[in-house]
N, C-alpha and C positions, 0 to 999 in steps of 0.2 A: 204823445206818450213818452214818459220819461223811460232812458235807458238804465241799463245798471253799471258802476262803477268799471266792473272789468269789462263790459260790453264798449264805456268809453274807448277804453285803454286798447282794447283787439281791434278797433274800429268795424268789428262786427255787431250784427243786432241780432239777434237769435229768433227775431219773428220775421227773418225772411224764409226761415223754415214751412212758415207756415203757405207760403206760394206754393211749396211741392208737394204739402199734403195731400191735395185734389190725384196728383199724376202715381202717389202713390197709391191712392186706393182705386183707382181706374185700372192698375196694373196688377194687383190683387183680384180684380175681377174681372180680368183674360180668360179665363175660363169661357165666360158668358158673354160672345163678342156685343149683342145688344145690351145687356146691362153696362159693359165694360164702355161703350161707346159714351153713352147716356152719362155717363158719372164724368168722363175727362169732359164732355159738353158743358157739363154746369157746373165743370173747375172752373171753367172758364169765368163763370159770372161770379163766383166765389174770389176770383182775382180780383175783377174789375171791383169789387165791394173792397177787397181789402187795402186796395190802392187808391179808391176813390177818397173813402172816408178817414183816409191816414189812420187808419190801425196798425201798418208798417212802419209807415216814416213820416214824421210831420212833413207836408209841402204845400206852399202856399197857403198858412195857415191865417185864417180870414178872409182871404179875398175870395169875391163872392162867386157861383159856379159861373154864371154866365160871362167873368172874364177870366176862369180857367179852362174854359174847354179848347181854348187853340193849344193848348201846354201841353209839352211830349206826352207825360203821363199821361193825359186825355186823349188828344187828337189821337198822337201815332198808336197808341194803345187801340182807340175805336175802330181804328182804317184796318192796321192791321190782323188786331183779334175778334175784332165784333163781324168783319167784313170773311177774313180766310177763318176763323175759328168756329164761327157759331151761324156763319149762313150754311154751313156742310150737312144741317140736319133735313134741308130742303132734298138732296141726294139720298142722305142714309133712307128719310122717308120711303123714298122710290124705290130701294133696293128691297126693303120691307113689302113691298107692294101697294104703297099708296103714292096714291096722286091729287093734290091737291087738298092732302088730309082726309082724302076719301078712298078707302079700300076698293082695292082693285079685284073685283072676282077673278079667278083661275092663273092669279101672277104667280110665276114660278117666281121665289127666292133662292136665290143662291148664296148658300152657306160662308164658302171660299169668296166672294165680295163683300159682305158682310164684315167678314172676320177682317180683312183687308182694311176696310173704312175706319172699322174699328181702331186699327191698330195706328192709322193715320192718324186720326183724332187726337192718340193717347200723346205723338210725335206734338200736335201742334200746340197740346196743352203745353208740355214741356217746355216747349219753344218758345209759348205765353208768359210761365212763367221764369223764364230765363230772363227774357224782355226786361219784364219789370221790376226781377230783380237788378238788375243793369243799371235801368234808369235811375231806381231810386236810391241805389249804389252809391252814385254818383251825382244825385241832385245835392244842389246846394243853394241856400237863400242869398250868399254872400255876394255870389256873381254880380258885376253890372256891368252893359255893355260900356264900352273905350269911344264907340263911336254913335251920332244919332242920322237918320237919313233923313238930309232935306225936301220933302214930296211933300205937298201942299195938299194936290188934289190926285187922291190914289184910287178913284174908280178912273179919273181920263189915265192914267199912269199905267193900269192894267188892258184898258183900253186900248192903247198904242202899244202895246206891247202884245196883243192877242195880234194886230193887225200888220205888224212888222213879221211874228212871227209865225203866222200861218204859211206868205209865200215862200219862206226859210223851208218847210216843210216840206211845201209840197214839189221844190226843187230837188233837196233832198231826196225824195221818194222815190225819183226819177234816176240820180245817179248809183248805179250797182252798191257798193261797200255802205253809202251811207244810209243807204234805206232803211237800218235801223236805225239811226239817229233820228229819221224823222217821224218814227214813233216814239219818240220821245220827247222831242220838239212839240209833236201834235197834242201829246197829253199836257204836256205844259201849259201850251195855247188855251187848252179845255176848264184847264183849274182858273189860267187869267181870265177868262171870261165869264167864269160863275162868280168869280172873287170882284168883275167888277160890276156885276150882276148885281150881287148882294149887298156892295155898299152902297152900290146907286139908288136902293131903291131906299133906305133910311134917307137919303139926303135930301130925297123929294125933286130930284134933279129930271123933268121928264125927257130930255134931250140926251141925256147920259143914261136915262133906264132902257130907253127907247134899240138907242144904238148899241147896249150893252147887250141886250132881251135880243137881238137880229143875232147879234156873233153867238151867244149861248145855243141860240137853237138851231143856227148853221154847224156848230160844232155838234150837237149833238145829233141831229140827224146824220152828219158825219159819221160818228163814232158807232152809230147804229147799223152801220156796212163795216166796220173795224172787223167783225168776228168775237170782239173783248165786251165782256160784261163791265169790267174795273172802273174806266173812264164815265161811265154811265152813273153807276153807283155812289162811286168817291165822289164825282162834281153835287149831285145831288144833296148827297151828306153833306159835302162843307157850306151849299147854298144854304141847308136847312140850321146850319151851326153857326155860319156868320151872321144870318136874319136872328135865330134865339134870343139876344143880348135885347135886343128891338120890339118882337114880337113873340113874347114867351107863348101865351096861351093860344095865338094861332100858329104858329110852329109847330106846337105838342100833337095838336089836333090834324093841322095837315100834314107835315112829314111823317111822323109816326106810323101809320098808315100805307104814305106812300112809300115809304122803303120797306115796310113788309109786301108791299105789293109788288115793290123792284125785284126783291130778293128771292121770290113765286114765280116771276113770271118771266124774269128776264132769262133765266139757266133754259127752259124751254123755248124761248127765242134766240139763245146765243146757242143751242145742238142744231136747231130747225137751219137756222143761217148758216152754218159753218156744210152741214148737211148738204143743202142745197148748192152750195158755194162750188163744191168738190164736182157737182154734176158738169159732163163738158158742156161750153156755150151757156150755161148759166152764169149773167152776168151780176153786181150786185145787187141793184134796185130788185130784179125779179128776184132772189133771196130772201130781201128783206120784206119784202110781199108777202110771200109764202111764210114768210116765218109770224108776219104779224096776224096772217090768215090762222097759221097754228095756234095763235094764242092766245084768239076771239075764239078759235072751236075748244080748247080746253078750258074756257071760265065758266 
C-alpha cells in the first residue's frame, strides 16, 4: 500500500490507527460486559487480518505463506494473541454457563465476573494491538543478517541439545534459587524436541524421527504433571507450523482440530490437576489420572 508524501516525511502511517479501532468500540460497549467482551474478541481477528494481508504495512511482500509463518508478525503474534487472546472465550463461555458449548441448566452467572473478564479481554486487545503496532513499526526489508550458522544437520543439533539439556534441568530443579530456571530450561528442552520432531520427519530420517518422537513424548508426558497448559499448547502449534511448509492439506485437517480440542480440553485438565495437586499426599501421577479421568467424563 502506498503512503502519502507527509506520511513519508512523519515516518508515521495513519493506518496503524486502524489496530485500535477494535479496542475502541469494545470500550464504547462497557456498558454490555457480553457484548463488550465479544467485540475486543474479534478485534483480535480483525488484527490478525489486518497484519496478515499487509493492509498496514507491506512485509514480506511475495514470499509465500508457508515460509512466513516462523516471522515475528506470524509466529509471535499466533503464540501470543491467538494463544492468551482468543483461547479466553473457552472461560468466558463457562462463566456464561456453558460447558463444552452446551448450556448448563440451573448455572448461576455471575455478573461481577463477567464484567471482569470482560474488561480483561478489552486489556489484551489493546496489548494485541500495541504488539503489532511495534513490530510493524519497526519491520524492515533492508535487514540482513552479519552472520550465517554453520549446522549441517539441525534435527541431530536439536536433538543433543534436548538431551544435554534436560539433565541441566532436572538438577536445577533440585537446587533452591534455581528452580525457576529450570522451568525455563525444561520449556526450551520441550520446543527443541518438537522442532527436531518436525524436521525429522520431512527428512525421512527414521533413526532421527524415532529418537526425536521418544524425547517429544517424554517431554510431554512431562509437562502434563507441570500444572501449565503453555508447553503443551505452543509445542503443538509449532510441530503443526513447522510440518505445514511439507504437508499443507494433512496439517489443515489434523491440527486444526487438534488444537481446538487442546484448547477445550486442556483448561479442564490443567483446574482438575492443579486441584488435585493441592490435596495432602496426592502425588503427581495420581493428579494426572484424575484429571484425565475428568476429561473422558466431560466429552
Amino acid at each position: 500500500m502506498m503512503q502519502t508524501t507527509a506520511e513519508k516525511t512523519s515516518g508515521f502511517n495513519l493506518r496503524y490507527l486502524l489496530l485500535y479501532i477494535p479496542s475502541l468500540i469494545s470500550l464504547a460497549l462497557a456498558g454490555d460486559a457480553v457484548t463488550s467482551y465479544f467485540a475486543a474478541w474479534s478485534g483480535s481477528f480483525l488484527i490478525f487480518y489486518l497484519s496478515f494481508t499487509n493492509k498496514i504495512k507491506d512485509t514480506h511482500k511475495g514470499v509465500p505463506l508457508a515460509e512466513k509463518i516462523f516471522r515475528p508478525v506470524f509466529l509471535t503474534q499466533l503464540i501470543f494473541a491467538g494463544y492468551m487472546s482468543c483461547s479466553s472465550v473457552f472461560y468466558f463461555l463457562n462463566l456464561l454457563g456453558y460447558e463444552y458449548f452446551t448450556r448448563v441448566p440451573y448455572k448461576v452467572m455471575d455478573p461481577y465476573e463477567v464484567s471482569l473478564a470482560a474488561s480483561c479481554q478489552r486489556y489484551y486487545l489493546l496489548g494485541h494491538a500495541a504488539m503489532v503496532h511495534g513490530m510493524l513499526f519497526f519491520y524492515s526489508s533492508s535487514i540482513t543478517s552479519k552472520y550465517k550458522v554453520n549446522i549441517t544437520n539441525w534435527p541431530s543439533f536439536f536433538i543433543k541439545f534436548s538431551v544435554v539439556a534436560t539433565p541441566i534441568a532436572f538438577v536445577c530443579a533440585r537446587i533452591g534459587g534455581l528452580s525457576q530456571l529450570s522451568e525455563a530450561i525444561g520449556g526450551t528442552t520441550f520446543v527443541a524436541s518438537t522442532i527436531a520432531l518436525a524436521l525429522s520427519i520431512p527428512l525421512k530420517k527414521t533413526s532421527l524421527t524415532i529418537l526425536a518422537g521418544i524425547i517429544f513424548i517424554s517431554n510431554l508426558l512431562q509437562a502434563l504433571t507441570s500444572g501449565y497448559k503453555e508447553p503443551v499448547i505452543v509445542s503443538f502449534l509449532m510441530l503443526g507450523l513447522f510440518l505445514y511448509p511439507f504437508y499443507k492439506k494433512l496439517i489443515l485437517t489434523i491440527f486444526v482440530p487438534l488444537m481446538l480440542l487442546l484448547f477445550t480440553v486442556l483448561p479442564t485438565y490443567v483446574n482438575t490437576f492443579r486441584a488435585q495437586s493441592r490435596g495432602e499426599g496426592d502425588d503427581p501421577e495420581a493428579a494426572k489420572e484424575e484429571a484425565i479421568k475428568k476429561v473422558q467424563e466431560s466429552l
